[in-house]
C-alpha positions as CSV (number, residue, x, y, z in Angstrom):
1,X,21.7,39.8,45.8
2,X,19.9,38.3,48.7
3,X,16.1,36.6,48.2
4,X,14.8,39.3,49.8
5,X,15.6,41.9,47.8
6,X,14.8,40.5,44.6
7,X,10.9,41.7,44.8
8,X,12.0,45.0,45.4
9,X,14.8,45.4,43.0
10,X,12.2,44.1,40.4
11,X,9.4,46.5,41.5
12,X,11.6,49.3,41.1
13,X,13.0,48.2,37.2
14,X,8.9,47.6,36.6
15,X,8.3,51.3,37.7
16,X,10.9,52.7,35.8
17,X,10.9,50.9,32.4
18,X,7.2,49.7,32.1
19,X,4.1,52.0,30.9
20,X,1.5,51.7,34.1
21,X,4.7,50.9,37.2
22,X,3.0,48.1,38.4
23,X,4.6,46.3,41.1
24,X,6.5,43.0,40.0
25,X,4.9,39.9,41.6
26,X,5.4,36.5,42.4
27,X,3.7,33.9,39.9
28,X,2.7,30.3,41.1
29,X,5.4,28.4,38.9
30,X,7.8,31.2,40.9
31,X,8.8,33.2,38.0
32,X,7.6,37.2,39.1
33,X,5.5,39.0,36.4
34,X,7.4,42.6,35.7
35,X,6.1,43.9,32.8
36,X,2.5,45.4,33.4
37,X,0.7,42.0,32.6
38,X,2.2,42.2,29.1
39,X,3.7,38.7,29.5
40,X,6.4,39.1,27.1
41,X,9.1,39.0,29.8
42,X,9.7,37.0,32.9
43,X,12.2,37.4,36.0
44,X,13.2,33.9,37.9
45,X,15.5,34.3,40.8
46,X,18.5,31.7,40.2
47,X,19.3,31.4,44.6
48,X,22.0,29.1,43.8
49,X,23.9,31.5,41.7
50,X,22.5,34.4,42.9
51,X,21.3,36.0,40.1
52,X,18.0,37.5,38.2
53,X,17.7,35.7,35.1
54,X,15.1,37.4,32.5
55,X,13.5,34.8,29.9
56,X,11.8,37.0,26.6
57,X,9.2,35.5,25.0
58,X,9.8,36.7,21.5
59,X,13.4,36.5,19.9
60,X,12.6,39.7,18.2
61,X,11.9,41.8,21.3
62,X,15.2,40.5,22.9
63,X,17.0,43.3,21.6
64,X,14.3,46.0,22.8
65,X,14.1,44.1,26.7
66,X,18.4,44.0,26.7
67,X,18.4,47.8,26.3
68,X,16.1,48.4,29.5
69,X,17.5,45.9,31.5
70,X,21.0,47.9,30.5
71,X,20.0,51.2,31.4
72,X,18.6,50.0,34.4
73,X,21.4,48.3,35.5
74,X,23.9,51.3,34.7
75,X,22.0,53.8,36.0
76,X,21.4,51.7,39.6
77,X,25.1,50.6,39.5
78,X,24.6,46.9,39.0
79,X,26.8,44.8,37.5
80,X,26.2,42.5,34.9
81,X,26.6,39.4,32.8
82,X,24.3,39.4,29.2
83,X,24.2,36.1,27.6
84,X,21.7,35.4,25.2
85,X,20.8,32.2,24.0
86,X,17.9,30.9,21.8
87,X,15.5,28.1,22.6
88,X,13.4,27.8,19.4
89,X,12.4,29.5,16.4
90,X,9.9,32.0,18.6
91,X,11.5,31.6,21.8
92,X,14.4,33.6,23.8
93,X,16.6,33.8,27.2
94,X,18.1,36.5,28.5
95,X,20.0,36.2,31.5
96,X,21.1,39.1,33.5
């Protein structure tokens, strides 16, 4: 994926799988807000491998963001790689 279309890509998996399809946005620390101001997930753009990675900020919604990020993916024809690993006790990556 090229850095350009990340925004877009995003914008379109916000629209689809989030109540209110807001548009995804660039945050300051350059992690882009995708789900409606809800805060419980996060896209960063990894340029040097070029790859979305999604970071979930419970461990017990993992499970519940994995499936939309999925279906998105399947539906849109993207291919993927799910790795999950945990950070802390309350804390959860999930790179797609």
């Amino acid at each position: 994926m090229k850095p350009e279309q990340v925004e877009s890509l995003l914008t379109a998996f916000a629209q689809e799988c989030f109540i209110g399809g807001h548009a995804a946005y660039q945050l300051d620390d350059g992690s882009f807000s995708i789900d409606a101001g809800e805060n419980d997930v996060r896209a960063i753009y990894d340029e040097d491998n070029t790859a979305i990675k999604f970071f979930c900020r419970y461990k017990r919604d993992m499970r519940f963001y994995d499936n939309k990020l999925q279906t998105f993916a399947a539906k849109h024809g993207i291919d993927t790689t799910l790795t999950c690993l945990q950070l802390n006790s309350n804390s959860g990556v999930t790179i797609l």
